[in-house]
C-alpha positions as CSV (number, residue, x, y, z in Angstrom):
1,X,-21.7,-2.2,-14.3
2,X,-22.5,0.1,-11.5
3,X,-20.7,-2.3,-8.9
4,X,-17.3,-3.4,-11.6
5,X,-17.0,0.6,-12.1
6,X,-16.1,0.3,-8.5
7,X,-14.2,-2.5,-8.0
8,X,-13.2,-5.3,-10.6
9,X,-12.7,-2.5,-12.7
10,X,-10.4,-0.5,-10.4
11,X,-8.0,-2.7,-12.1
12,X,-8.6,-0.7,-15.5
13,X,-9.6,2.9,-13.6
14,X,-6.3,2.3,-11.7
15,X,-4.1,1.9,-14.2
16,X,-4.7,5.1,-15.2
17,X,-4.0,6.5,-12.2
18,X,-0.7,4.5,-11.8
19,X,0.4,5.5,-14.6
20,X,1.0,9.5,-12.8
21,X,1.6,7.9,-9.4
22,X,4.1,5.5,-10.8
23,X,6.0,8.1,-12.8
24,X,6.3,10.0,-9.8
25,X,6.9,6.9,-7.3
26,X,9.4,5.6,-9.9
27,X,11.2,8.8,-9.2
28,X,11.2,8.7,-5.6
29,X,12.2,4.9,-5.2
30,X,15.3,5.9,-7.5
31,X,16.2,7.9,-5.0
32,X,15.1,6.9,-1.9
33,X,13.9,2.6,-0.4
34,X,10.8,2.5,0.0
35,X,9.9,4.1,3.5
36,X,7.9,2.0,6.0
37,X,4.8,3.3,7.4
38,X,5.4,6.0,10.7
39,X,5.2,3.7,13.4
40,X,1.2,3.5,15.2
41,X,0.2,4.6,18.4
42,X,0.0,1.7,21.2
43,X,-3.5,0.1,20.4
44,X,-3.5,1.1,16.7
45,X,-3.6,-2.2,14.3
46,X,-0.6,-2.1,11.9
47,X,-0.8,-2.2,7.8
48,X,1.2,-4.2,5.3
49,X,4.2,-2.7,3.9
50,X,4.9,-3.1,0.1
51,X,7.7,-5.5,0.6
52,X,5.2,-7.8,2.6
53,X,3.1,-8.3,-0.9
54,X,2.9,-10.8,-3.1
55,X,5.8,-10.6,-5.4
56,X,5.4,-8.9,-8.8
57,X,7.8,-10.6,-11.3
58,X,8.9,-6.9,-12.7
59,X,7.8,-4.0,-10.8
60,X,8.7,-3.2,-7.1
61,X,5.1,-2.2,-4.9
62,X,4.5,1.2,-3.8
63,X,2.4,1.7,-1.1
64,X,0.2,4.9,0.4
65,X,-0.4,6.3,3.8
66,X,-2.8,4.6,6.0
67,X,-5.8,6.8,5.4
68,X,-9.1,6.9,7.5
69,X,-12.4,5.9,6.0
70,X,-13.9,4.0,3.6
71,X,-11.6,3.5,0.0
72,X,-12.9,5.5,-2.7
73,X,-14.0,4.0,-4.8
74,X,-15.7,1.4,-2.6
75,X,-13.7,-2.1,-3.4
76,X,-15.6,-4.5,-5.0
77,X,-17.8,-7.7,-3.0
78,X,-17.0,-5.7,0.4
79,X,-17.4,-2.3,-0.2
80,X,-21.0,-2.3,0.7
81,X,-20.8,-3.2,4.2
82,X,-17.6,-0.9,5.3
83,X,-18.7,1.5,7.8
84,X,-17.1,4.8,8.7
85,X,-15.0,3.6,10.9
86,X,-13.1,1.8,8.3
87,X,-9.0,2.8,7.4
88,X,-7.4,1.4,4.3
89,X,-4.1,1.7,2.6
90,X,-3.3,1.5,-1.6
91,X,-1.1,-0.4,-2.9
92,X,0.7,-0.3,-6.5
93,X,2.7,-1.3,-8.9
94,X,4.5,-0.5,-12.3
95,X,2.1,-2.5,-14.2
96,X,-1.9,-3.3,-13.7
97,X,-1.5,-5.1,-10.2
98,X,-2.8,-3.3,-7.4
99,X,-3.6,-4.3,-3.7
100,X,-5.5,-2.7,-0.8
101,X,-5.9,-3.7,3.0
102,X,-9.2,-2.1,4.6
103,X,-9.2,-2.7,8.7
104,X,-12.3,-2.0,10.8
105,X,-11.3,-1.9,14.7
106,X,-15.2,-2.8,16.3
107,X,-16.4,-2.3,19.9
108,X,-16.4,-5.7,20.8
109,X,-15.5,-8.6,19.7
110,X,-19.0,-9.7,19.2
111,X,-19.1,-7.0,17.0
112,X,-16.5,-8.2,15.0
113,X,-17.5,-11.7,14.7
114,X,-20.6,-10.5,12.9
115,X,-19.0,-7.8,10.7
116,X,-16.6,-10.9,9.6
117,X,-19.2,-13.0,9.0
118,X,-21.0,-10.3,7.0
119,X,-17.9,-9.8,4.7
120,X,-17.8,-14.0,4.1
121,X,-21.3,-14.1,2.8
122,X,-21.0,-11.1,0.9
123,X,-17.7,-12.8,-0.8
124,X,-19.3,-16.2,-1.0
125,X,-22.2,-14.5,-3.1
126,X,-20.4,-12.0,-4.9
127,X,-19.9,-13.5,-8.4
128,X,-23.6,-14.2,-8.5
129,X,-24.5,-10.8,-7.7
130,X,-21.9,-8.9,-10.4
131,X,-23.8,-10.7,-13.1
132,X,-26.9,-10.0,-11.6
133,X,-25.9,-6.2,-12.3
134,X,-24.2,-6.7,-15.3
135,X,-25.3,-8.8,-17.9
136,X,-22.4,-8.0,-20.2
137,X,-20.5,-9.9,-17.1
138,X,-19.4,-13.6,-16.8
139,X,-18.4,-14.0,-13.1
140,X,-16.8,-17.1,-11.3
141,X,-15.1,-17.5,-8.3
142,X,-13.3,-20.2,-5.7
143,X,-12.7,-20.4,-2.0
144,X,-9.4,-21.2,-1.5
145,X,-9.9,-22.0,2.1
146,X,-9.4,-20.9,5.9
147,X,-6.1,-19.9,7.7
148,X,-5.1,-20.4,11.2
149,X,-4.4,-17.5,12.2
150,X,-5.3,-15.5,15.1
151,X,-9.5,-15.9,15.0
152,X,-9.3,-17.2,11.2
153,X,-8.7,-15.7,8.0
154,X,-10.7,-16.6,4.9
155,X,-9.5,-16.8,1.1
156,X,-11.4,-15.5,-2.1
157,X,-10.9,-15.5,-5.5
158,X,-13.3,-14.1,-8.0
159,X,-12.5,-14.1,-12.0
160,X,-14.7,-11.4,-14.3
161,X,-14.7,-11.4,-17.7
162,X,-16.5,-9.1,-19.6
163,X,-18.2,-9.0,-23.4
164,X,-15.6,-6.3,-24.6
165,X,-12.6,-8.8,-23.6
166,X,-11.3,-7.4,-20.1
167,X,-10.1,-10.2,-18.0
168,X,-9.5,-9.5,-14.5
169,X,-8.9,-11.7,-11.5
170,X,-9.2,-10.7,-8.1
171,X,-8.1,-12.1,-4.5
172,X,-9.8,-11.3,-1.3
173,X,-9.2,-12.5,2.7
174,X,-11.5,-11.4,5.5
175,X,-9.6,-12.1,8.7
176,X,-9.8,-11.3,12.2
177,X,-7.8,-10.2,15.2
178,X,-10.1,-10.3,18.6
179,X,-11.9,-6.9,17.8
180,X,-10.4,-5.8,14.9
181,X,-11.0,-7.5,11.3
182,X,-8.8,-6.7,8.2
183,X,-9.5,-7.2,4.6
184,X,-6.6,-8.0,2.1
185,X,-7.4,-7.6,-1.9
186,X,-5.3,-8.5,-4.3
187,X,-6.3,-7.9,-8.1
188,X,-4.5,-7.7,-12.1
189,X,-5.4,-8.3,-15.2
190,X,-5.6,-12.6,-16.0
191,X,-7.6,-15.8,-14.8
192,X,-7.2,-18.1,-12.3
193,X,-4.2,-19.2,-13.5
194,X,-2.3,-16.0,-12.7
195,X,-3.8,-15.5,-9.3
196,X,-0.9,-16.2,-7.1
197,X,-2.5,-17.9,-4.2
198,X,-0.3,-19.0,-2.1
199,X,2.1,-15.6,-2.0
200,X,-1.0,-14.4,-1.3
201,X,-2.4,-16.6,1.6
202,X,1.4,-16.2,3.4
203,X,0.5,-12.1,2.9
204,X,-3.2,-12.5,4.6
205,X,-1.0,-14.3,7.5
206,X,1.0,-11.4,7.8
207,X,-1.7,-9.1,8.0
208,X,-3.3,-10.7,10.7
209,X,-0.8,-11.4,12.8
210,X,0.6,-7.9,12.8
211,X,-2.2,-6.5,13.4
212,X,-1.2,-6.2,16.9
């Protein structure tokens, strides 16, 4: 499926890639903590560091540098509707889990409002549309729910199964600081059972409020 090759299935096209960045993470974290990220200009919203993740039972998270433009490939649900503007950081582990926050600083807060409320709907539909694309593609998904923090943050969760057997399960917030809105996704292997929601809800907090 054109939009799973992009997103859901990042879980399966990333685990190849881990594999090399993990060998050669594995070697650096041997050596040396994990380094937080250089320290932004005054004005500049702030990222997650790996440490700030939900916990993985096994594997420490590696994190890369905050990078501008849109992710490639385009996440899942949201990828559609990121503009240019957009800057994201990876996140990995050892294992199939990866993460990803994608922040879009707007020109107003206006602006904002509506590119949050553009994310939500395209969330609150997205399960729909997957199997719309894909008919090899069973899609379901829950909302876990809003957070107080800053302007509000909204929680996601979106389960894929496919006809060959893959299982993936995938977490997404869409929250927002005044003119600046953040995206936090969270995805592995599993069901709903294995999404850990609440390490994951106290993470979308963090986001947010560090924004600034």
């Amino acid at each position: 499926m054109k939009i799973r090759a992009r997103g859901m299935r990042q879980n399966r096209g990333i685990r190849t890639t881990v594999a090399a960045l993990a060998a050669v993470a594995g070697v650096a974290a041997a050596a040396v903590p994990a380094v937080a990220a250089t320290a932004p200009a005054s004005g500049t919203p702030r990222f997650l560091e790996p440490a700030e993740l939900p916990p993985h039972p096994t594997s420490p998270w590696y994190a890369g540098p905050v990078t501008a433009g849109q992710p490639d490939p385009l996440p899942v649900c949201v990828g559609d509707a990121l503009p240019s503007i957009t800057t994201h950081r990876d996140y990995w582990t050892e294992y199939d889990t990866n993460a990803q926050q994608i922040t879009v600083v707007e020109r107003s807060e206006q602006r904002a409002k509506n590119f949050a409320a553009l994310l939500r709907k395209d969330l609150a539909g997205c399960a729909k549309k997957l199997m719309q694309q894909d008919p090899d593609i069973t899609a379901t998904q829950k909302y876990y729910g809003r957070l107080n923090v800053e302007e509000g943050a909204d929680v996601y969760g979106i389960h894929t199964a496919s006809a060959w057997g893959s299982s993936d399960i995938g977490l997404f917030s869409v929250g927002r600081d005044g003119t600046t809105v953040t995206v936090v996704r969270w995805g592995q292997m599993g069901n709903f059972q294995h999404a850990q929601v609440a390490d994951f809800k106290a993470t979308t907090v963090t986001a947010v409020n560090k924004l600034y």
